[in-house]
Each structure stands twice: as structure tokens, then as C-alpha cells.
C-alpha positions, 0 to 999 in steps of 0.5 A: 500500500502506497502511504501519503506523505503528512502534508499530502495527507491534510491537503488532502483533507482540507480538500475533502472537506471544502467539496462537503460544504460545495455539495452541501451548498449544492443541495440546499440550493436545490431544496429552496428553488421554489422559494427561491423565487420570491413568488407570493401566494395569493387568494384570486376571484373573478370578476361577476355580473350582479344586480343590486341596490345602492343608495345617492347621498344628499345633504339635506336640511329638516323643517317643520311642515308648518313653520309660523314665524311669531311678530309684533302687530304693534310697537313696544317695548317686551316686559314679559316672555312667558315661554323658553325656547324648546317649549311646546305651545298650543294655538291662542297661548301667550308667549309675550307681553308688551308695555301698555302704559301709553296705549292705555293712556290712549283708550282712556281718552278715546273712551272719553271722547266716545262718552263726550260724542254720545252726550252730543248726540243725546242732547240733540236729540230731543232739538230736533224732535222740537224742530229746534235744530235741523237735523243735519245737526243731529246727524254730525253729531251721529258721525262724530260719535261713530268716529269716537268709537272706531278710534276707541275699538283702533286703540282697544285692539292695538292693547290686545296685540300687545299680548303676543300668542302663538298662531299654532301648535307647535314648538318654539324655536329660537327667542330673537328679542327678550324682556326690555327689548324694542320691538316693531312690525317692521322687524326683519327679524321675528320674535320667534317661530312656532314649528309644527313637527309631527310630521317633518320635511327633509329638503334637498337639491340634485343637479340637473344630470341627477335629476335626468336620472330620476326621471329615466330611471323612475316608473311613470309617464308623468312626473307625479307618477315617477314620485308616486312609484318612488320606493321609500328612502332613509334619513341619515342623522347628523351622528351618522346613525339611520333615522327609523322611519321611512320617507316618501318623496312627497314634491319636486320642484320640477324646475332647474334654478338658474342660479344653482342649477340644481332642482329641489326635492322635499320629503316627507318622514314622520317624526312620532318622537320629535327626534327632529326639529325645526333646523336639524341637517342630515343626508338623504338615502336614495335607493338606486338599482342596478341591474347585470353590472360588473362587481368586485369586492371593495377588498380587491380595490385600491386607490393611488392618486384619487384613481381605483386599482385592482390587481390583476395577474399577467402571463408571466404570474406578474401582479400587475395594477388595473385602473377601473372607472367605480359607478357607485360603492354599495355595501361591500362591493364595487359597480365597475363601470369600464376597466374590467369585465366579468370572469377577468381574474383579480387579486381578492385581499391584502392588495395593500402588500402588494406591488406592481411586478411581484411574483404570485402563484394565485389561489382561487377563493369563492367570491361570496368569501372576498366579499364579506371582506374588509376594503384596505383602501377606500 
């Protein structure tokens, strides 16, 4: 047997040893290809057809359906407000009270003259039966004491209009004047407001594309028949939560405003709690349905400089972002106006770690599953 020198015999080692690790190297090479290529499992779906319901928002302001604005018949001065803002008032109730001194004052000569008139014409009287005087006397004495009376009666109102009173049923509104105020019939401003609110309108503006669009897309030949066949709508409260009672649109305008552009809208809500007052803003829901439109899930969307995104998968297993143009937004999901179309396959969730060009192996989930998601971007 051939015997290696000693320094032969550890080059020789180390040589063994280095061609261990290559082929160790090697073969966990082999074992990590597939991870290798950075390739991202994802969740995919196709695009559907679908109909359903969404709704158009509009700001919207709330009133009364009758609102009676309270004012002064005659000039004075308040000396008593008898009632706070928020109250509940009935027809014929007292609200203000106003300084009467001098109007009093006023009926107490007027009611003099009045006694003075008749005495004249008391006196007279028994002239002319006497052919004393001529009765043309009697007769001036007769107006003079018709026009005492209507002066009194003038002065005796005008003390009953210092008694101010609420014109209907209602609740009282904001009190624009208190006690010691100077107040006039020609005050832009009035005192207060009765609003009667069993029933409350909700008012609203669409422009006129909008409103084309209720017409087309309402049931009817006549404007009225398009408003009479108008399913019910939802009031949207100020704090975001849904008002319980349904509307109904109850008058349109019909005329576009030259100013605005825009054509008004008022709705009807029973208001059983008083929930809403004379006042109060909120959002009205129009229901809007769409029939056989193309629909993705709000979780396969993304948005990138006001423009919507969904990522679709190229021959290459690319992510790849498609823009498409959103017709409306409805519950969880997305009416795709242009960009894609039904059965084109999208990425269904976690868009939002994904980018452009990344490798996927795509693993196809039901629809109805990425649909029930929650949008990354909105």
C-alpha cells in the first residue's frame, strides 16, 4: 500500500472537506428553488355580473311642515316672555307681553271722547224732535260719535296685540328679542317661530344630470307618477346613525334654478318622537338599482392618486395594477363601470402588500368569501 506523505495527507483533507460544504451548498440550493423565487401566494376571484341596490347621498336640511314665524302687530317695548325656547305651545297661548302704559293712556281718552260724542248726540236729540235744530245737526253729531268709537275699538285692539300668542301648535324655536327689548312690525327679524313637527320635511337639491336620472330611471309617464312609484328612502342623522322611519318623496320642484342649477326635492318622514326639529341637517338615502353590472369586492380595490386599482395577474404570474372607472360603492362591493369585465381574474385581499411586478402563484377563493371582506383602501 502506497502511504501519503503528512502534508499530502491534510491537503488532502482540507480538500475533502471544502467539496462537503460545495455539495452541501449544492443541495440546499436545490431544496429552496421554489422559494427561491420570491413568488407570493395569493387568494384570486373573478370578476361577476350582479344586480343590486345602492343608495345617492344628499345633504339635506329638516323643517317643520308648518313653520309660523311669531311678530309684533304693534310697537313696544317686551316686559314679559312667558315661554323658553324648546317649549311646546298650543294655538291662542301667550308667549309675550308688551308695555301698555301709553296705549292705555290712549283708550282712556278715546273712551272719553266716545262718552263726550254720545252726550252730543243725546242732547240733540230731543232739538230736533222740537224742530229746534235741523237735523243735519243731529246727524254730525251721529258721525262724530261713530268716529269716537272706531278710534276707541283702533286703540282697544292695538292693547290686545300687545299680548303676543302663538298662531299654532307647535314648538318654539329660537327667542330673537327678550324682556326690555324694542320691538316693531317692521322687524326683519321675528320674535320667534312656532314649528309644527309631527310630521317633518327633509329638503334637498340634485343637479340637473341627477335629476335626468330620476326621471329615466323612475316608473311613470308623468312626473307625479315617477314620485308616486318612488320606493321609500332613509334619513341619515347628523351622528351618522339611520333615522327609523321611512320617507316618501312627497314634491319636486320640477324646475332647474338658474342660479344653482340644481332642482329641489322635499320629503316627507314622520317624526312620532320629535327626534327632529325645526333646523336639524342630515343626508338623504336614495335607493338606486342596478341591474347585470360588473362587481368586485371593495377588498380587491385600491386607490393611488384619487384613481381605483385592482390587481390583476399577467402571463408571466406578474401582479400587475388595473385602473377601473367605480359607478357607485354599495355595501361591500364595487359597480365597475369600464376597466374590467366579468370572469377577468383579480387579486381578492391584502392588495395593500402588494406591488406592481411581484411574483404570485394565485389561489382561487369563492367570491361570496372576498366579499364579506374588509376594503384596505377606500
Amino acid at each position: 500500500m502506497h502511504i501519503l506523505p503528512k502534508h499530502n495527507l491534510s491537503l488532502f483533507t482540507v480538500t475533502l472537506f471544502f467539496l462537503s460544504i460545495f455539495s452541501s451548498c449544492n443541495q440546499s440550493g436545490k431544496e429552496a428553488g421554489p422559494q427561491a423565487s420570491g413568488a407570493i401566494n395569493v387568494p384570486t376571484i373573478k370578476a361577476e355580473i350582479q344586480s343590486l341596490v345602492s343608495h345617492k347621498e344628499y345633504p339635506a336640511t329638516i323643517e317643520g311642515t308648518i313653520n309660523s314665524d311669531v311678530r309684533a302687530k304693534v310697537s313696544g317695548y317686551i316686559t314679559e316672555v312667558l315661554v323658553d325656547e324648546g317649549a311646546e305651545v298650543k294655538k291662542g297661548q301667550l308667549l309675550f307681553k308688551l308695555e301698555t302704559q301709553s296705549l292705555s293712556q290712549e283708550a282712556a281718552a278715546a273712551k272719553a271722547q266716545v262718552e263726550a260724542a254720545q252726550l252730543e248726540v243725546d242732547k240733540l236729540k230731543p232739538l230736533v224732535s222740537k224742530d229746534i235744530i235741523s237735523p243735519m245737526q243731529l246727524e254730525t253729531a251721529k258721525a262724530n260719535l261713530a268716529t269716537a268709537k272706531s278710534n276707541y275699538n283702533s286703540v282697544s285692539a292695538s292693547i290686545d296685540y300687545s299680548n303676543i300668542k302663538s298662531p299654532i301648535d307647535g314648538i318654539l324655536g329660537a327667542i330673537n328679542f327678550r324682556k326690555g327689548s324694542l320691538i316693531s312690525p317692521s322687524d326683519p327679524m321675528p320674535i320667534t317661530t312656532v314649528s309644527a313637527i309631527e310630521n317633518v320635511y327633509a329638503s334637498f337639491s340634485m343637479n340637473e344630470s341627477e335629476y335626468l336620472d330620476f326621471l329615466q330611471g323612475s316608473d311613470g309617464k308623468t312626473q307625479a307618477e315617477r314620485i308616486a312609484n318612488f320606493p321609500q328612502v332613509t334619513l341619515k342623522l347628523a351622528n351618522n346613525s339611520t333615522y327609523p322611519q321611512k320617507g316618501k318623496i312627497e314634491t319636486v320642484s320640477g324646475q332647474i334654478n338658474k342660479s344653482t342649477g340644481t332642482t329641489k326635492f322635499r320629503v316627507l318622514f314622520n317624526n312620532p318622537n320629535q327626534l327632529l326639529t325645526n333646523g336639524n341637517t342630515a343626508t338623504v338615502l336614495l335607493p338606486v338599482k342596478y341591474d347585470s353590472v360588473v362587481v368586485v369586492p371593495e377588498a380587491s380595490t385600491f386607490e393611488q392618486q384619487g384613481q381605483v386599482f385592482v390587481f390583476t395577474i399577467n402571463a408571466n404570474m406578474e401582479a400587475t395594477p388595473k385602473k377601473i372607472d367605480v359607478q357607485t360603492r354599495a355595501n361591500t362591493l364595487v359597480v365597475v363601470k369600464d376597466g374590467i369585465k366579468s370572469g377577468d381574474e383579480i387579486i381578492a385581499k391584502g392588495v395593500g402588500k402588494i406591488r406592481s411586478g411581484s411574483k404570485v402563484n394565485p389561489e382561487p377563493i369563492a367570491f361570496e368569501k372576498a366579499s364579506e371582506l374588509e376594503p384596505v383602501f377606500k
